[in-house]
C-alpha positions as CSV (number, residue, x, y, z in Angstrom):
1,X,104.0,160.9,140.8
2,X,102.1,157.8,141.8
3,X,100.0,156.3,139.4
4,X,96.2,156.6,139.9
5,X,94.4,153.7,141.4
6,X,92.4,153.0,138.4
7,X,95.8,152.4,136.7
8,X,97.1,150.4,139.3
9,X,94.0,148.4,138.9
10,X,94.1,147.9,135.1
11,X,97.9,146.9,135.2
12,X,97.3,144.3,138.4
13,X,94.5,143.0,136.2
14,X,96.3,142.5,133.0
15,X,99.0,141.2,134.3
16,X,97.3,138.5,136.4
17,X,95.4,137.5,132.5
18,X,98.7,137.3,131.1
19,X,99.9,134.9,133.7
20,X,96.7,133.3,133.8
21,X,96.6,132.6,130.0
22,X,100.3,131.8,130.2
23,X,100.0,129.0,132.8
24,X,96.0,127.9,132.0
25,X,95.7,127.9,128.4
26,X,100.0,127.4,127.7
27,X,99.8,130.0,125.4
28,X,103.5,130.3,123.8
29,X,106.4,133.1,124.1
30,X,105.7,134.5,121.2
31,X,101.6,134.5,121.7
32,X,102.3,135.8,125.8
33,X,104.3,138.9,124.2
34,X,102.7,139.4,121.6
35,X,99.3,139.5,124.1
36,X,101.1,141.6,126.3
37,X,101.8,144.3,123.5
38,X,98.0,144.3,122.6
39,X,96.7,144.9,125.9
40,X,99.2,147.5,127.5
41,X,98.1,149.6,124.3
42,X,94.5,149.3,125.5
43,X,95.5,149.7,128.6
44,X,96.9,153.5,127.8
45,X,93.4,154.0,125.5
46,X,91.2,152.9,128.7
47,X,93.3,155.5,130.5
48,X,93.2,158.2,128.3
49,X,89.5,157.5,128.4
50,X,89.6,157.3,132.0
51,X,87.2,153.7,131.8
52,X,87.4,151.8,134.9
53,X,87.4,148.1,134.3
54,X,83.8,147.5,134.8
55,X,82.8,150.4,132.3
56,X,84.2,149.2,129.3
57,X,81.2,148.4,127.1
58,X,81.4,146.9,123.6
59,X,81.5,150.6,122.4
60,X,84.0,151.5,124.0
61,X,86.2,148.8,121.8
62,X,84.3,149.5,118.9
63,X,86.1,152.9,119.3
64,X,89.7,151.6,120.0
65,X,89.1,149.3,117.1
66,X,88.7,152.2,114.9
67,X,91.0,154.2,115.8
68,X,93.6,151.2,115.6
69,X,91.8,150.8,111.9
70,X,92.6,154.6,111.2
71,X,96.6,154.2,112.5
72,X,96.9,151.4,109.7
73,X,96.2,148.6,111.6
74,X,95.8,145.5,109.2
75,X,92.5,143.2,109.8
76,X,94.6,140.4,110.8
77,X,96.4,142.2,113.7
78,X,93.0,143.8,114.3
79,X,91.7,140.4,114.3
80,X,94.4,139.0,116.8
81,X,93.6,142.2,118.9
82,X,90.0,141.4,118.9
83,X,91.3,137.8,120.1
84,X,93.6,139.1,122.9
85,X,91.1,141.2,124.2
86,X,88.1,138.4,124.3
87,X,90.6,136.3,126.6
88,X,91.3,139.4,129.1
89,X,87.3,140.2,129.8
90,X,86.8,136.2,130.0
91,X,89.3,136.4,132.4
92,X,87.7,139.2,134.3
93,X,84.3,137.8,133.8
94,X,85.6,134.2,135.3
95,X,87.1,136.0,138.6
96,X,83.6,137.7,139.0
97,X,85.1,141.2,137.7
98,X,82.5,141.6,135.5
99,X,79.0,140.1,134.6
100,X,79.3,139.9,130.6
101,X,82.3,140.0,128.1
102,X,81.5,143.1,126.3
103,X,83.0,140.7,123.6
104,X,81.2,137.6,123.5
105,X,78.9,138.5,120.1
106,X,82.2,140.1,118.4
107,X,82.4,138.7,115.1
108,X,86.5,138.5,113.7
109,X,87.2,140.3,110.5
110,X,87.3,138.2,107.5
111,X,90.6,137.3,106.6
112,X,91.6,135.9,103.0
113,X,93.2,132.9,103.5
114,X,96.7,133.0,101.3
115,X,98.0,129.7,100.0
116,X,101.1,129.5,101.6
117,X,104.5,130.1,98.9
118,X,107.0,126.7,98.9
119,X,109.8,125.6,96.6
120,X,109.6,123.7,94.3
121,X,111.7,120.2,94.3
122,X,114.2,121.5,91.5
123,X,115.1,124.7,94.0
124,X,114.7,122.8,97.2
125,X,117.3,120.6,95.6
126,X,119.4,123.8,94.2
127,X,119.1,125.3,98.2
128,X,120.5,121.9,99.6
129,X,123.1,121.5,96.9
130,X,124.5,124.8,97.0
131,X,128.5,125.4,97.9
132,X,128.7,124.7,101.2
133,X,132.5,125.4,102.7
134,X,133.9,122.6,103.7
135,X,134.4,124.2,107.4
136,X,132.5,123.2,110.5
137,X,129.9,126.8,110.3
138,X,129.5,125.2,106.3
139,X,128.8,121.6,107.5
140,X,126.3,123.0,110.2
141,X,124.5,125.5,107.9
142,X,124.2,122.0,105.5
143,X,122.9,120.5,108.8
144,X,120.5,123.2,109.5
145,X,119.3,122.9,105.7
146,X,118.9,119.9,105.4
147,X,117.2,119.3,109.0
148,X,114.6,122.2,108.3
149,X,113.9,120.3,105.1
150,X,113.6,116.8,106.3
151,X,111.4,117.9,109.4
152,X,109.2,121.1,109.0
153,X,110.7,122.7,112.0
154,X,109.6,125.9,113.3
155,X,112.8,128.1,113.8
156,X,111.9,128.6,117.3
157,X,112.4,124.6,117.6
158,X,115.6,124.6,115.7
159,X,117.6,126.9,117.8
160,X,116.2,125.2,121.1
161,X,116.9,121.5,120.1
162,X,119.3,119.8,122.7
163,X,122.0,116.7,121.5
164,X,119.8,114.2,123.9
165,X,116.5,115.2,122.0
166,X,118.6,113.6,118.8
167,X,117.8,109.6,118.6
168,X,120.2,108.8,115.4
169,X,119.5,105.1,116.0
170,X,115.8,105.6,115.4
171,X,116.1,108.7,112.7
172,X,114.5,111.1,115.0
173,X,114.3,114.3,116.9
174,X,112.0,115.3,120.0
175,X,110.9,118.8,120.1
176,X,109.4,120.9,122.6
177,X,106.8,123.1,120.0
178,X,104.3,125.6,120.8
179,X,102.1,125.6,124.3
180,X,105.5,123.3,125.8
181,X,104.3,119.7,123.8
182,X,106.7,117.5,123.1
183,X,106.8,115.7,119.6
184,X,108.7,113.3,118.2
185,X,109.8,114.1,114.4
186,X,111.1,112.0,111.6
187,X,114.3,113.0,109.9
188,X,115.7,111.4,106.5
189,X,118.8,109.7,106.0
190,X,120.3,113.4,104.2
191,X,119.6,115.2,106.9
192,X,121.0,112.4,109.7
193,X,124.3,112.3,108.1
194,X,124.3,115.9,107.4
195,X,123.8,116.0,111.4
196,X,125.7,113.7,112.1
197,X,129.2,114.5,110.1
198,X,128.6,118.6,112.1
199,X,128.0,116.7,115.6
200,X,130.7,114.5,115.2
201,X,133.5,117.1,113.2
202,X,132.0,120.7,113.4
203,X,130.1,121.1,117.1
204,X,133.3,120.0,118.8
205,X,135.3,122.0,117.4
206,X,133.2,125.5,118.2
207,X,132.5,124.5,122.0
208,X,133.7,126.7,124.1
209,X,132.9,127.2,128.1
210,X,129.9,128.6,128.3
211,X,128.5,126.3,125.6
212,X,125.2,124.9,126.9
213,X,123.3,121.6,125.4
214,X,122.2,123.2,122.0
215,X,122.9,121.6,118.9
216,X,123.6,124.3,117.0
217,X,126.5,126.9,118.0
218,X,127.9,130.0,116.1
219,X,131.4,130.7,115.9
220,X,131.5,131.7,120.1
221,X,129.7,128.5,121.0
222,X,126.5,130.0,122.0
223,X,123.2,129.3,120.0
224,X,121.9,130.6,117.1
225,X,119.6,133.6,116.7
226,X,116.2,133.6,114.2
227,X,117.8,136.3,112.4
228,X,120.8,134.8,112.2
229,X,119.1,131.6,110.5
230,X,117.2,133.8,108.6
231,X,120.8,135.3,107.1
232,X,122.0,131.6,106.2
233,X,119.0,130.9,104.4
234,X,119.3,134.0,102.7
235,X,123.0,133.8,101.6
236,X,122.6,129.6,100.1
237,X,119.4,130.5,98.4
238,X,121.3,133.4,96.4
239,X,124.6,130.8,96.2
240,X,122.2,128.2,94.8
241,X,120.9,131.0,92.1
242,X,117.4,130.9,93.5
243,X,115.2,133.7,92.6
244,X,112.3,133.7,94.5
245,X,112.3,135.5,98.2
246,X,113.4,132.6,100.7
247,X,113.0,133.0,104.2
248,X,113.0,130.1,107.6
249,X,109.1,129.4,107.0
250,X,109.3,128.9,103.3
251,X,111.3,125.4,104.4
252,X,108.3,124.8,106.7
253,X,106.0,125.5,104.1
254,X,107.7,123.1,101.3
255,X,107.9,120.4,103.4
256,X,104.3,120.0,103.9
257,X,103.5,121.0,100.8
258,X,105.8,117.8,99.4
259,X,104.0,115.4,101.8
260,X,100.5,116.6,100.6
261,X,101.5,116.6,97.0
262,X,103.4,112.4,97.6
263,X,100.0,111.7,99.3
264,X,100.7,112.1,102.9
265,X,97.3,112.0,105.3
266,X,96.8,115.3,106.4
267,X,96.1,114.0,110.4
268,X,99.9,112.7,110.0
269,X,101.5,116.0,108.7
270,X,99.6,117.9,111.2
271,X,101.2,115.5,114.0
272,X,104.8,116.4,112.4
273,X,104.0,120.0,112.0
274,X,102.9,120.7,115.7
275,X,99.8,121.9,114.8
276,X,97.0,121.9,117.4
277,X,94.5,122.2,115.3
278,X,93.5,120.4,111.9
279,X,92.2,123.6,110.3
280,X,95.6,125.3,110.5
281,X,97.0,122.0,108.7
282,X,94.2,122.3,106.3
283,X,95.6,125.4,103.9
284,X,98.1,122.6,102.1
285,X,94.9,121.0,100.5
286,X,94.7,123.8,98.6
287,X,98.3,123.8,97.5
288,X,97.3,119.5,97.2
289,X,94.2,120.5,94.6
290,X,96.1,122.9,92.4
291,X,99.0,119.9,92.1
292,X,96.1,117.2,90.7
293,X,94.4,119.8,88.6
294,X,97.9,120.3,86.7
295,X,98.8,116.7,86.9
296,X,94.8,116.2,85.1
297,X,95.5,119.1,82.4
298,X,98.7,117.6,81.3
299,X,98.0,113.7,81.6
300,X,94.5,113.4,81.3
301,X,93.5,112.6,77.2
302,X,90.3,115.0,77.9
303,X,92.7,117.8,79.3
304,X,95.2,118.5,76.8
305,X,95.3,121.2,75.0
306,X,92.9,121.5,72.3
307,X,93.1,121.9,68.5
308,X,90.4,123.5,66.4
309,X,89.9,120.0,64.5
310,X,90.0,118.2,68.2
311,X,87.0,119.7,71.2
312,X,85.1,118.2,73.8
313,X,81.7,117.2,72.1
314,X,81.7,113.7,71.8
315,X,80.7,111.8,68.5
316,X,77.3,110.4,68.3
């Protein structure tokens, strides 16, 4: 059965947005699918609806939105759908499809800001100093450690980085990060001769033929997987008798977090983290403000705990 023009027409359309948002606005993998979900849903509402393009009113997705509300839908994801779908009716409205984004006056949910979880430096310490085998899969799980430490590496840019991106000379990396920009990253001198002692003794010896330019290769010479970095992390965390959940991020997280709280700028970790915008590097002043407040309560002589023969009114 052949589809019916109005569904042709919706699935031309959405995939010219994606394209158009992948290309235009260099939205990343993850972001493309992720858009690509969201609006082939809608797509198969607007059908069921039978809405051609140019009906859809602000109603209409008031009504999807409920309905994706109802199905358990968390006001985040609602909040990215409200986001995916404000990019395909500017899209439509920008190739003269429509005259107004039923969108444009859409206000996104609220969403709680949650400080962001990080270890401390007696567990980061525990993690990095856990047994390691003294194999070349142990030396490049201390490598991969000890890199996501010492850099603040998305996982994404971890499983991508190539040997010429590696400068050991100058104590850097080059990663290609989110929207395909290029960044040059720091690394400390733990995490170069971590790198350099796998490069050297472990990466040579799991090459196999099919081995491409990644750095780091599992036991078949191909790259790692996400979930297979996620496992590592996993297994040295319980070897190094941490308790608290530990997953890839959590590294991202404590390495900013140890810049703000050592009095890094925030414009400089937001140029190691890859972030485009300031506000997304901004949620680690929080974690900076709860440091100084219990650096003031134990240091400061007006801080410390009080005794009933010892307040805060001063003698006049």
């Amino acid at each position: 059965m052949k589809p019916q023009p109005s569904e042709q027409s919706w699935q031309k359309t959405i995939e010219k947005a994606l394209a158009f948002l992948a290309i235009e606005r260099s939205h990343a993998i993850n972001t493309q699918l992720l858009y690509r979900q969201i609006l082939e849903k809608f797509l198969d509402w607007v059908l069921s609806h039978k809405l051609s393009i140019g009906s859809v009113r602000s109603s209409h997705i008031e009504l999807f939105l409920d309905e994706e509300r109802k199905r358990g839908l968390s006001d985040s994801s609602i909040k990215i759908t409200i986001i995916a779908l404000r990019h395909l009716f500017e899209y439509l409205k920008e190739q003269n499809k429509i005259k107004t984004n039923p969108l444009d006056h859409k206000e996104l949910p609220s969403i709680q800001s949650r400080l962001p979880q990080f270890l401390t430096t007696k567990e980061i310490e525990k993690l990095l100093q856990a047994p390691f085998p003294d194999t070349p899969l142990g030396w490049r799980d201390k490598a991969i450690l000890e890199l996501l430490y010492s850099s603040g590496l998305r996982v994404s840019e971890l499983i991508s980085l190539k040997l010429e991106s590696y400068y050991p000379e100058q104590f850097q990396i080059k990663v290609l990060g989110k929207g395909n920009k290029e960044r040059a990253v720091p690394i400390g001198k733990c995490a170069k001769e971590a790198l350099d002692k796998y490069i050297a003794e472990g990466r040579t010896k799991l090459l196999t033929k099919k081995t491409r330019g990644e750095v780091f290769l599992n036991q078949r010479g191909q790259p790692l997987t996400r979930s297979r970095i996620r496992q590592l992390i996993i297994h040295y965390a319980r070897l190094g008798g941490i308790d608290k959940k530990v997953y890839p991020h959590l590294l991202r997280h404590t390495f900013a977090s140890h810049l703000v709280e050592n009095g890094a700028d925030l414009r400089v970790i937001q140029e190691l983290l890859g972030h485009a915008n300031i506000a997304t590097t901004q949620i680690y002043t929080h974690v900076n403000l709860k440091h100084l407040k219990e650096i003031h309560r134990r240091c400061h002589p007006r801080s410390l705990l009080l005794t009933p023969a010892h307040d805060c009114k001063t003698s006049h």
